[in-house]
DRENDO-1510 file (C-alpha; in Angstrom, 1 decimal, always signed):
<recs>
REC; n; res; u; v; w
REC; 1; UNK; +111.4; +125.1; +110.2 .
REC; 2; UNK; +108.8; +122.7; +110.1 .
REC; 3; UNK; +106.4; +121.9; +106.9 .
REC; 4; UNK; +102.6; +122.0; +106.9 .
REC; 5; UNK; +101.6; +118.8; +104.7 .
REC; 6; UNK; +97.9; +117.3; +104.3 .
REC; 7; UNK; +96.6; +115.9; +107.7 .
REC; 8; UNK; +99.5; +118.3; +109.8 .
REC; 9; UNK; +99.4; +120.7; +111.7 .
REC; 10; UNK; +102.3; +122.9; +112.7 .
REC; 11; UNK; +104.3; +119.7; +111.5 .
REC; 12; UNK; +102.7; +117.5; +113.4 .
REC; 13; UNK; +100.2; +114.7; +112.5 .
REC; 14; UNK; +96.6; +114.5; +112.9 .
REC; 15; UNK; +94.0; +111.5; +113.7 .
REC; 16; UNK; +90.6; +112.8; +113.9 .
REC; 17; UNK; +89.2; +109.4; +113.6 .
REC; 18; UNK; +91.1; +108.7; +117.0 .
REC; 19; UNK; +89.2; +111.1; +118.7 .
REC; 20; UNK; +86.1; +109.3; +118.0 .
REC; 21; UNK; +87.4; +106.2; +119.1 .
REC; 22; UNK; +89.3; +107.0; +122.1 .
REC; 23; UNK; +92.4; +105.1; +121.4 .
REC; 24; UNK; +95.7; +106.9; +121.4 .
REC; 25; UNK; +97.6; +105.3; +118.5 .
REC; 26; UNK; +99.1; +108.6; +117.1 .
REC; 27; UNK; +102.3; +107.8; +118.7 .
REC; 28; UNK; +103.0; +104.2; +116.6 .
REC; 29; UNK; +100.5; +105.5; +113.4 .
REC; 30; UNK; +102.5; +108.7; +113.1 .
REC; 31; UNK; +106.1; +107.2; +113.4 .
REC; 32; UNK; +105.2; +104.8; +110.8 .
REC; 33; UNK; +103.6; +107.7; +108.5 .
REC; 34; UNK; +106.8; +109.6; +109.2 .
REC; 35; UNK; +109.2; +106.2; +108.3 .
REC; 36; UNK; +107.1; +105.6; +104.9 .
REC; 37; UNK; +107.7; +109.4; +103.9 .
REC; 38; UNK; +111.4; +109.3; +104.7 .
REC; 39; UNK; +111.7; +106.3; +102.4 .
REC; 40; UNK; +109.2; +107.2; +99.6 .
REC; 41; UNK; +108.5; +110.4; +99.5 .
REC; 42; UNK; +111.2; +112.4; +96.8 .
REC; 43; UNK; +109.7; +116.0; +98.2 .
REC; 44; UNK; +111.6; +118.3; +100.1 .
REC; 45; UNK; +112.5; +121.7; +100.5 .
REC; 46; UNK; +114.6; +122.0; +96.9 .
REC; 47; UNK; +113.3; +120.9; +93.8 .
REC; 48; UNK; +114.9; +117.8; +92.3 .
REC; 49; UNK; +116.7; +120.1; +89.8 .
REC; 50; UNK; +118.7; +121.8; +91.7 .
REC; 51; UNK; +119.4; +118.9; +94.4 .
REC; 52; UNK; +123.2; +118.1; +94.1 .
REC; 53; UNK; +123.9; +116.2; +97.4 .
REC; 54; UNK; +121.3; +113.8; +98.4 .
REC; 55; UNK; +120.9; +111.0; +96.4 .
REC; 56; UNK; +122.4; +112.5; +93.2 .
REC; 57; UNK; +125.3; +110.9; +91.1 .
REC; 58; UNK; +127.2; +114.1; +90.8 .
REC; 59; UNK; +130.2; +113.4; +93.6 .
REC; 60; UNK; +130.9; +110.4; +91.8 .
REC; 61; UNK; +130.8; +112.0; +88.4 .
REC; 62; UNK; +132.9; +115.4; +89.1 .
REC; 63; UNK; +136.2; +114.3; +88.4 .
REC; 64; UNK; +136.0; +112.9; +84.6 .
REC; 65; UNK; +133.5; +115.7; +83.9 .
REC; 66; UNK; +136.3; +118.0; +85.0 .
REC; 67; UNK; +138.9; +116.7; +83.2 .
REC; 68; UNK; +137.0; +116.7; +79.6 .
REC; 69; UNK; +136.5; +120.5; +80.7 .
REC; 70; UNK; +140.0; +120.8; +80.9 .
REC; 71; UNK; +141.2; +118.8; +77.8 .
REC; 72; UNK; +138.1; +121.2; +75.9 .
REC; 73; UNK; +140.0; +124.8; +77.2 .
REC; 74; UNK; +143.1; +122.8; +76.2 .
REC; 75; UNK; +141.8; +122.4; +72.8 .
REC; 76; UNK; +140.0; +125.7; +72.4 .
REC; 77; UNK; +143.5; +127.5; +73.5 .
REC; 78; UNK; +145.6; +125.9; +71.2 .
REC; 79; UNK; +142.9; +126.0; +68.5 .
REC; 80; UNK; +143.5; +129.9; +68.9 .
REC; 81; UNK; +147.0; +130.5; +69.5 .
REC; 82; UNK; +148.8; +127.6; +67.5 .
REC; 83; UNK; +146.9; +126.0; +65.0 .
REC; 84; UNK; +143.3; +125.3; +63.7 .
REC; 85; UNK; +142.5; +122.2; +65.3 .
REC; 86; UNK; +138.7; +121.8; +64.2 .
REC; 87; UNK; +137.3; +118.8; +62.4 .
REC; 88; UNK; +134.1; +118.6; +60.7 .
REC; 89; UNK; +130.9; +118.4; +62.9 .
REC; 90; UNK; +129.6; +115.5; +60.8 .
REC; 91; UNK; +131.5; +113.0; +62.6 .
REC; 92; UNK; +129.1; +113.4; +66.1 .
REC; 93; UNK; +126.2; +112.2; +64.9 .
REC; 94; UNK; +127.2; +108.8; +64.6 .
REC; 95; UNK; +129.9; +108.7; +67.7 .
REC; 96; UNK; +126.5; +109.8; +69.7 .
REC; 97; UNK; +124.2; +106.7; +68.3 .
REC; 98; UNK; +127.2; +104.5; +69.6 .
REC; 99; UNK; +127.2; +106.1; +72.8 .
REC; 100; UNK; +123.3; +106.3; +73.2 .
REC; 101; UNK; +122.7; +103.0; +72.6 .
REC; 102; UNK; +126.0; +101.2; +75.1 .
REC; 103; UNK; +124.4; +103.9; +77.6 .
REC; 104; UNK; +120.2; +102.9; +77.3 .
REC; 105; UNK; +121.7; +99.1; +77.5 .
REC; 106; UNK; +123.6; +100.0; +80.9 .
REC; 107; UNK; +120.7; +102.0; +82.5 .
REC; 108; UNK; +118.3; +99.5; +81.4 .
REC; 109; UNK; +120.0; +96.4; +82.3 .
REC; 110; UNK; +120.8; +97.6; +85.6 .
REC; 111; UNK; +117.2; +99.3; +86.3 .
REC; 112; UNK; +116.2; +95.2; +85.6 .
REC; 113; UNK; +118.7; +94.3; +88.5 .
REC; 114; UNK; +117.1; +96.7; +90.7 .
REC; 115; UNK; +113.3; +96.1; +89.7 .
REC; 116; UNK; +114.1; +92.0; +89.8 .
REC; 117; UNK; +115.7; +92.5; +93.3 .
REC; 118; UNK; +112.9; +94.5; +94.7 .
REC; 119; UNK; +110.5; +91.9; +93.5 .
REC; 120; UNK; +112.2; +89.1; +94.7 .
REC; 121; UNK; +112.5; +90.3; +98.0 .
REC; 122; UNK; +109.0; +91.0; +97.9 .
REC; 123; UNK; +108.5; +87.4; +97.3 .
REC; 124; UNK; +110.5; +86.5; +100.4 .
REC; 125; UNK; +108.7; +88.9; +102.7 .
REC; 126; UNK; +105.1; +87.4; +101.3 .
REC; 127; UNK; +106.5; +84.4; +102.0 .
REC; 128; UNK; +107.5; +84.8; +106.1 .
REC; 129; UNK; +104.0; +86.9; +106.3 .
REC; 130; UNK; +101.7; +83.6; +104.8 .
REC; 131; UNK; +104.1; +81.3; +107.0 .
REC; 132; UNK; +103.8; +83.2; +109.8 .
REC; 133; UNK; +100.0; +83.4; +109.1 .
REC; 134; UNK; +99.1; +79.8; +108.8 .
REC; 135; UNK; +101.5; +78.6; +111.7 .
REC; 136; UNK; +99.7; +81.2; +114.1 .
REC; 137; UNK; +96.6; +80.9; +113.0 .
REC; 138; UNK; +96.4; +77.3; +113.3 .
REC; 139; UNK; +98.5; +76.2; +116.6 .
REC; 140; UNK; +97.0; +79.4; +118.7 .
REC; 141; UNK; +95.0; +76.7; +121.0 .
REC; 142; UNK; +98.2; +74.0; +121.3 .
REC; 143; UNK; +100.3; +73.2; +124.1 .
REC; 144; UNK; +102.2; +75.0; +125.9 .
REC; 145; UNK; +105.2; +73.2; +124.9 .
REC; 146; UNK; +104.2; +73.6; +121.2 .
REC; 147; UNK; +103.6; +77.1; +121.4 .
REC; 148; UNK; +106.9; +77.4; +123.0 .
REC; 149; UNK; +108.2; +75.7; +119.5 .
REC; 150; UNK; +105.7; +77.9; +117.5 .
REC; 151; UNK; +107.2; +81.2; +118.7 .
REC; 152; UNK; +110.8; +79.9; +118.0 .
REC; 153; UNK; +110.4; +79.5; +114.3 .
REC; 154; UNK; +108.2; +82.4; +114.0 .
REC; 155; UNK; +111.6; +84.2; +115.3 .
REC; 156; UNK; +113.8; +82.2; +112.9 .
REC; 157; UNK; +111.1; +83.1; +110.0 .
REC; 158; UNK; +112.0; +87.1; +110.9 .
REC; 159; UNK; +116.0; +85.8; +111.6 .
REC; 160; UNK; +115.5; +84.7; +107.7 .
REC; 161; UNK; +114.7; +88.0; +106.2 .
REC; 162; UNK; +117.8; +89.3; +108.5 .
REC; 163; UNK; +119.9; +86.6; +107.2 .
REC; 164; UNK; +118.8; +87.5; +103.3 .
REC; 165; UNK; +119.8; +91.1; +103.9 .
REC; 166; UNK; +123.2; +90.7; +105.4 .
REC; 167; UNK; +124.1; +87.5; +102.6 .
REC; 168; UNK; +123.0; +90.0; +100.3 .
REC; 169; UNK; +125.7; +93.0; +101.6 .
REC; 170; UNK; +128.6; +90.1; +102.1 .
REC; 171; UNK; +127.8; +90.2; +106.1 .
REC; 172; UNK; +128.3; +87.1; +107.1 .
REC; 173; UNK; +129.4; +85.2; +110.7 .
REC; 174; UNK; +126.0; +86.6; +112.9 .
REC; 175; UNK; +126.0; +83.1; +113.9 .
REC; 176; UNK; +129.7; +82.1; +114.1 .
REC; 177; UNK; +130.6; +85.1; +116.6 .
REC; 178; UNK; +127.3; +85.8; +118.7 .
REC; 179; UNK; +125.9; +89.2; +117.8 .
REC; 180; UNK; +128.5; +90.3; +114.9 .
REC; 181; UNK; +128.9; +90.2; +111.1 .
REC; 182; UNK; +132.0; +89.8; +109.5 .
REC; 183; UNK; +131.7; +92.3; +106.7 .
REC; 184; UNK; +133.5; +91.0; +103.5 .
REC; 185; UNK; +134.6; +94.3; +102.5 .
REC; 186; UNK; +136.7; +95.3; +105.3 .
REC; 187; UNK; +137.4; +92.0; +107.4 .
REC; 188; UNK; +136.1; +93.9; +110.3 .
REC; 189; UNK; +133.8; +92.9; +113.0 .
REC; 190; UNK; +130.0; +94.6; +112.7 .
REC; 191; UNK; +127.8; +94.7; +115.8 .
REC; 192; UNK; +124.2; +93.3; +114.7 .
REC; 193; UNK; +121.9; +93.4; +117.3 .
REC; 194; UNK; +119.3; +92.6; +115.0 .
REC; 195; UNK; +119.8; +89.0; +115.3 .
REC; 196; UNK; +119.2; +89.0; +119.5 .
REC; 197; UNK; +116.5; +86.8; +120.4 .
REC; 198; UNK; +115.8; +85.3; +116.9 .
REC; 199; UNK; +118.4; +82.6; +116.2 .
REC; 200; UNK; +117.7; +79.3; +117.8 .
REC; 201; UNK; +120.1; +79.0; +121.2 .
REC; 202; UNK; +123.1; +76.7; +120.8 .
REC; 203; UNK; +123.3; +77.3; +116.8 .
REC; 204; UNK; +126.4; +76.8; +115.3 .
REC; 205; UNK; +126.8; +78.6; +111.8 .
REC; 206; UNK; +128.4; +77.2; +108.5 .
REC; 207; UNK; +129.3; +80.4; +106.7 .
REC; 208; UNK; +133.0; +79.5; +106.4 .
REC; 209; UNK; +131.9; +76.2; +105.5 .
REC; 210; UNK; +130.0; +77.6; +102.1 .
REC; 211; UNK; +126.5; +76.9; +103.8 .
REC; 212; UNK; +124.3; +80.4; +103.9 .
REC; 213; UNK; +122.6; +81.1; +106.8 .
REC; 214; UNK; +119.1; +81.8; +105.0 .
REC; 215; UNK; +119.5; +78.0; +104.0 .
REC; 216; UNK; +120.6; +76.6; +107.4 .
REC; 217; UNK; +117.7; +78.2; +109.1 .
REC; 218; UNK; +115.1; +77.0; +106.5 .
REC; 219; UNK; +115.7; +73.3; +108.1 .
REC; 220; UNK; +114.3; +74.6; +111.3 .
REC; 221; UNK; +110.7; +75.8; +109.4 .
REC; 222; UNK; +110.6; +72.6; +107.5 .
REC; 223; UNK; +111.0; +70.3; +110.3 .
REC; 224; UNK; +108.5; +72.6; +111.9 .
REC; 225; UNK; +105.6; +71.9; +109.0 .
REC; 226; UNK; +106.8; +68.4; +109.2 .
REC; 227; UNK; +105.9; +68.0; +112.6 .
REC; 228; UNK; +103.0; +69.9; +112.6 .
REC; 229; UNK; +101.6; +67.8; +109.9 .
REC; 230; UNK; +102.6; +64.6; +112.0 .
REC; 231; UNK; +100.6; +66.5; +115.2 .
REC; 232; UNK; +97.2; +67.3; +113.0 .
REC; 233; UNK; +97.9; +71.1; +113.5 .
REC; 234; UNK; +97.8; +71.1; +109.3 .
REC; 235; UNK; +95.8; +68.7; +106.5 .
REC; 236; UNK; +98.2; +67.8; +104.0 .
REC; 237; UNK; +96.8; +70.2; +101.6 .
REC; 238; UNK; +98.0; +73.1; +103.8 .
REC; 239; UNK; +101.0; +71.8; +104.8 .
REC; 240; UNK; +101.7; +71.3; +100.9 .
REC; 241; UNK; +101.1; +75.0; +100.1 .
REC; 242; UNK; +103.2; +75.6; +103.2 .
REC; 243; UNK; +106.3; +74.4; +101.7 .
REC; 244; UNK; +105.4; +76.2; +98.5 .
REC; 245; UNK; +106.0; +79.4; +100.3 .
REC; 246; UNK; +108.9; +77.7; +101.8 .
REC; 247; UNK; +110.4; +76.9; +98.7 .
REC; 248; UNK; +109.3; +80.2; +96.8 .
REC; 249; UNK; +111.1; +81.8; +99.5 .
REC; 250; UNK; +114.6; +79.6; +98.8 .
REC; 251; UNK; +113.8; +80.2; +94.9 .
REC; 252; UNK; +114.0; +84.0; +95.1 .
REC; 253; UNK; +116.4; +84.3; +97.7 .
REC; 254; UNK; +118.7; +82.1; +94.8 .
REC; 255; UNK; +117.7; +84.7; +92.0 .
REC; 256; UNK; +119.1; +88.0; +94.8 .
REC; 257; UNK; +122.2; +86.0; +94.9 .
REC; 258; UNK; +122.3; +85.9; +91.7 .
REC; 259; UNK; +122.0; +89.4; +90.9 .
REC; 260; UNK; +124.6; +90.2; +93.2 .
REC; 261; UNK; +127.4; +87.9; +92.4 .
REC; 262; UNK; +126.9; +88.3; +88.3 .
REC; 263; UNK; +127.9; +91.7; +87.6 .
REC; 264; UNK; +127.8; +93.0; +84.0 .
REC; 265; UNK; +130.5; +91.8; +81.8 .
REC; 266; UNK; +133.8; +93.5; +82.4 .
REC; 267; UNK; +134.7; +94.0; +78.2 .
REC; 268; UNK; +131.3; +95.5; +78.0 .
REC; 269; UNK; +132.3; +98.0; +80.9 .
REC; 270; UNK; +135.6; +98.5; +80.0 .
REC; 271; UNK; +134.3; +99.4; +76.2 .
REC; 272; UNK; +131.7; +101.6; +77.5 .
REC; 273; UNK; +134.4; +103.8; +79.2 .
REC; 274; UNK; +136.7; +104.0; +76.3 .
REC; 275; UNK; +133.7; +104.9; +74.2 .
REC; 276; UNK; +132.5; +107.7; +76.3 .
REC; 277; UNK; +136.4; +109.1; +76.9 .
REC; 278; UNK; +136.9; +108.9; +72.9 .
REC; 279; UNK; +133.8; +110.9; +72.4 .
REC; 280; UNK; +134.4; +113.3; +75.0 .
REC; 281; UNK; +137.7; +113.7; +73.6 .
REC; 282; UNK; +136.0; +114.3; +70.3 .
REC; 283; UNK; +133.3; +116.5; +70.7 .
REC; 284; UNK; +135.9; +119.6; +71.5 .
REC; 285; UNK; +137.3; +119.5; +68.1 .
REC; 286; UNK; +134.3; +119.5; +66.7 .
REC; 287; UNK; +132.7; +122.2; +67.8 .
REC; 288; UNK; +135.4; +124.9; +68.4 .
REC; 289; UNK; +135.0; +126.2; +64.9 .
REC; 290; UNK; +131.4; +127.2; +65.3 .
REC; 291; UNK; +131.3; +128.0; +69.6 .
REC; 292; UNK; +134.9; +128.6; +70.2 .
REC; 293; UNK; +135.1; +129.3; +74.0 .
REC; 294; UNK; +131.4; +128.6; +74.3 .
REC; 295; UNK; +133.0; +125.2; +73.4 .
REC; 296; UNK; +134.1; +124.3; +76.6 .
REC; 297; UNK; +130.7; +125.1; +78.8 .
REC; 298; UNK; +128.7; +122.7; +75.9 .
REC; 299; UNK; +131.4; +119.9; +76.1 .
REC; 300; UNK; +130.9; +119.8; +79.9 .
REC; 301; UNK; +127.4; +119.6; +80.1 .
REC; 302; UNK; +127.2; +117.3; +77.4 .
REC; 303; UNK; +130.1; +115.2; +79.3 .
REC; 304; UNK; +127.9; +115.9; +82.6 .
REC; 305; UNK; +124.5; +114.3; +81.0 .
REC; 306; UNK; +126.4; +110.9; +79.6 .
REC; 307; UNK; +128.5; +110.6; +82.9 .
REC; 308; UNK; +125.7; +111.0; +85.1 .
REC; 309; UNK; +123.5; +108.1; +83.1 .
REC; 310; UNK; +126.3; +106.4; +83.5 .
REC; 311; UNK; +126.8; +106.7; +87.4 .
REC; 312; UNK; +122.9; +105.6; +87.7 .
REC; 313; UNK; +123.3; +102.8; +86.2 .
REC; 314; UNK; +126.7; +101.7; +87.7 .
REC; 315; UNK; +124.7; +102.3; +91.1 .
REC; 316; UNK; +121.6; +100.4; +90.0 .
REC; 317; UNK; +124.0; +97.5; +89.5 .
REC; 318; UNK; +124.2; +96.1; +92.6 .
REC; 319; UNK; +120.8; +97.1; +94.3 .
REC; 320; UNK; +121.7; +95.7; +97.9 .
REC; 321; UNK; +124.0; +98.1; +99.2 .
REC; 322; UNK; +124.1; +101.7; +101.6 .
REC; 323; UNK; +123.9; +104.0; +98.8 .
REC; 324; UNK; +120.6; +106.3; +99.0 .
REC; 325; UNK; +119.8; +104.7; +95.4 .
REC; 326; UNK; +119.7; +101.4; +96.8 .
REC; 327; UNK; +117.0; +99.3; +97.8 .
REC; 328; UNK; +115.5; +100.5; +101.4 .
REC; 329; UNK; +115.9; +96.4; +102.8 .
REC; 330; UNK; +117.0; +98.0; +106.7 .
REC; 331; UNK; +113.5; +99.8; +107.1 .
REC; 332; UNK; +111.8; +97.3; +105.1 .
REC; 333; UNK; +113.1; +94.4; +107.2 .
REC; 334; UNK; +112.1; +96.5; +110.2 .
REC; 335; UNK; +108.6; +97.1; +109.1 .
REC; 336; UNK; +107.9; +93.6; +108.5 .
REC; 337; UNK; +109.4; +93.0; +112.0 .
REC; 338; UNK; +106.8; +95.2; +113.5 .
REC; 339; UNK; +104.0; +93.2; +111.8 .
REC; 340; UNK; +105.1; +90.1; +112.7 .
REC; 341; UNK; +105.6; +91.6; +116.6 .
REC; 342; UNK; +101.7; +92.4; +116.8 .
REC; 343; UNK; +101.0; +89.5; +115.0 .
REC; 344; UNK; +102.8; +87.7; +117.9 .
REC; 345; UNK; +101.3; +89.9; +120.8 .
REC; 346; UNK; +98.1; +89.2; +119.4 .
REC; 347; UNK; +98.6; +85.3; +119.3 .
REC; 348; UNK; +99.9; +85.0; +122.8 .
REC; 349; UNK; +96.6; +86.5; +123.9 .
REC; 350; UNK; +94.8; +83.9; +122.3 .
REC; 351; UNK; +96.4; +81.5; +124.0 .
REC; 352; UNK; +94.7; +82.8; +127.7 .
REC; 353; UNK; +91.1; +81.9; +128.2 .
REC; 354; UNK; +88.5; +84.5; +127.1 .
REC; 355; UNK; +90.9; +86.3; +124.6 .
REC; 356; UNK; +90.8; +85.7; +121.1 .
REC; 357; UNK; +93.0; +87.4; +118.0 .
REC; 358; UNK; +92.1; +90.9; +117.1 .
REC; 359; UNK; +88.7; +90.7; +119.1 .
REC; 360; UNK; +88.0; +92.8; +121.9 .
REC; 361; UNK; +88.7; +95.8; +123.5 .
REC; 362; UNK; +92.2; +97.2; +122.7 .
REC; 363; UNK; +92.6; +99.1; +126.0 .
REC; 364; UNK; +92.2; +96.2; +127.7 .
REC; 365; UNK; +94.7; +93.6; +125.6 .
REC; 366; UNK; +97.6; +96.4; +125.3 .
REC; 367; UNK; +100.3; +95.2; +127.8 .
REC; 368; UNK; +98.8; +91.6; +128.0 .
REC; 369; UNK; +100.4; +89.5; +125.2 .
REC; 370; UNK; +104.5; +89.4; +126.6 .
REC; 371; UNK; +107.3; +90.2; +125.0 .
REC; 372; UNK; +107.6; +91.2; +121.5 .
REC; 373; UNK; +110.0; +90.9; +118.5 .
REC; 374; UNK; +111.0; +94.3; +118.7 .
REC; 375; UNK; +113.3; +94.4; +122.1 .
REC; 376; UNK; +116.9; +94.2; +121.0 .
REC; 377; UNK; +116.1; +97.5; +118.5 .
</recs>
């Protein structure tokens, strides 16, 4: 069943300003609405209370939850048919401070991971957008030949965000076995069509050499600034801010390594754990006196609560991955793709006499520019 939202109908979008325009965009406006719901948007038909699939820790949590249930009716059966086995409820409050404060240093340390890596990537992607920018911008009335070398590295600028994401996931060997990715988790073989018709033709990669293919292809754009500099196509001063970009871009791409290959310390892990068992183990003994079998219901949800924050933040950790609490870096990279696609239809237009960038009719230009970035998708 489908669900009326603001500007729907039956489940379906609405453009009145379209009608006054008389350009049919719904199709491209409303599947890009639709994308930027799916990955924002935290409504849905259940309320987040009483969600326990999608994007909830709880699968990962079950099993030590389950067993402090167990070890609780354990406790709270002996406690009535062999001996008193309570202890005095005083000794909770200061297990718990322990345990609070090991747990609000996890979550927040690893929210930081997951903020700094969202950040950084945003760096990266302002990056390709104000180098893709200024190189179209100022070489749409060059050569053929040039523009020929123009489109290339816009390519290899979208190739570099590919490149980042993959690095990022241990995916590495797109450029060593033509249209794969070595994943370093399994050893196996991954199809990446992504990369079709954005690496430069005849490159050979250096992954199992130690070089990163975000670093390899960053050659190719500053050899391109270089000799657009030595053709006129930039004054110094924007070729200088060019390489800014280019070297904000490296900078950040350094910091998302970093993140990902410096996890939090193991003893501080491994102590957390033991910490969270001991007070689990605890807790029943102290409260079986007072709750007897009630006992075992508080013990599990307590145990739930300080397991779950526990799951978030071991998710959090590592920012880059598949999990549903990761970073959204596929339908980013894909959005910024489609940018950089118009951006490139609109530039090859330029390039024919009595067309310019963004001006004129639309109906007209659709169709006109070539190819885009978005064919191997």
């Amino acid at each position: 069943m489908e669900t009326k939202t603001e500007g729907t109908t039956n489940g379906r979008l609405q453009f009145p300003l379209l009608g006054r325009l008389d350009i049919n965009l719904e199709g491209s406006i409303a599947t890009r609405i639709r994308m930027w719901r799916h990955h924002t948007d935290h409504n849905s038909r259940w309320p987040l209370a009483l969600r326990f699939i999608k994007g909830a820790i709880h699968a990962a949590i079950i099993l030590p939850v389950a067993l402090h249930a167990a070890f609780a009716a354990l406790v709270v059966a002996l406690d009535h048919n062999v001996q008193d086995l309570g202890l005095p409820a005083s000794i909770i409050p200061s297990l718990s401070i322990v345990v609070g404060l090991m747990l609000v240093f996890r979550n927040q340390t690893s929210y930081n991971r997951f903020w700094d890596g969202r950040n950084y990537l945003t760096v990266i992607i302002t990056s390709v957008r104000n180098l893709t920018r200024s190189f179209l911008a100022n070489s749409h009335r060059s050569p053929l030949s040039d523009r020929t070398e123009t489109e290339r590295i816009i390519r290899i600028l979208i190739a570099i965000l590919y490149a980042t994401k993959n690095h990022l996931r241990a995916e590495w060997g797109a450029e060593i076995i033509p249209g794969t990715a070595i994943s370093h988790s399994t050893g196996d073989a991954t199809l990446t069509p992504e990369y079709s018709e954005l690496l430069p033709r005849g490159l050979y990669g250096c992954d199992d050499r130690g070089l990163g293919l975000v670093l390899q292809l960053t050659f190719f754009v500053e050899q391109y600034i270089k000799k657009g500099f030595d053709q006129g196509w930039f004054h110094a001063p924007q070729a200088s801010q060019m390489q800014v970009q280019l070297n904000s871009l490296i900078d950040a791409y350094g910091r998302m390594e970093t993140i990902r290959l410096t996890p939090i310390p193991i003893a501080h892990l491994i102590h957390q754990k033991q910490v969270l068992a001991l007070f689990g183990g605890v807790l029943p003994f102290a409260l079986v006196d007072k709750m007897d079998y009630w006992a075992i219901l508080v013990v599990s949800l307590v145990m739930f609560t300080l397991y779950g924050i526990d799951g978030i933040g071991s998710q959090l950790e590592d920012p880059f991955g598949y999990d549903r609490n990761d970073i959204k870096m596929d339908f980013i990279v894909e959005d910024i793709r489609s940018e950089i696609s118009v951006l490139l239809e609109e530039w090859k237009l330029a390039g024919q006499p009595g067309y310019d960038m963004f001006v004129g009719k639309r109906q007209d230009r659709r169709g006109q520019g070539g190819g885009d970035l978005n064919g191997a998708r």
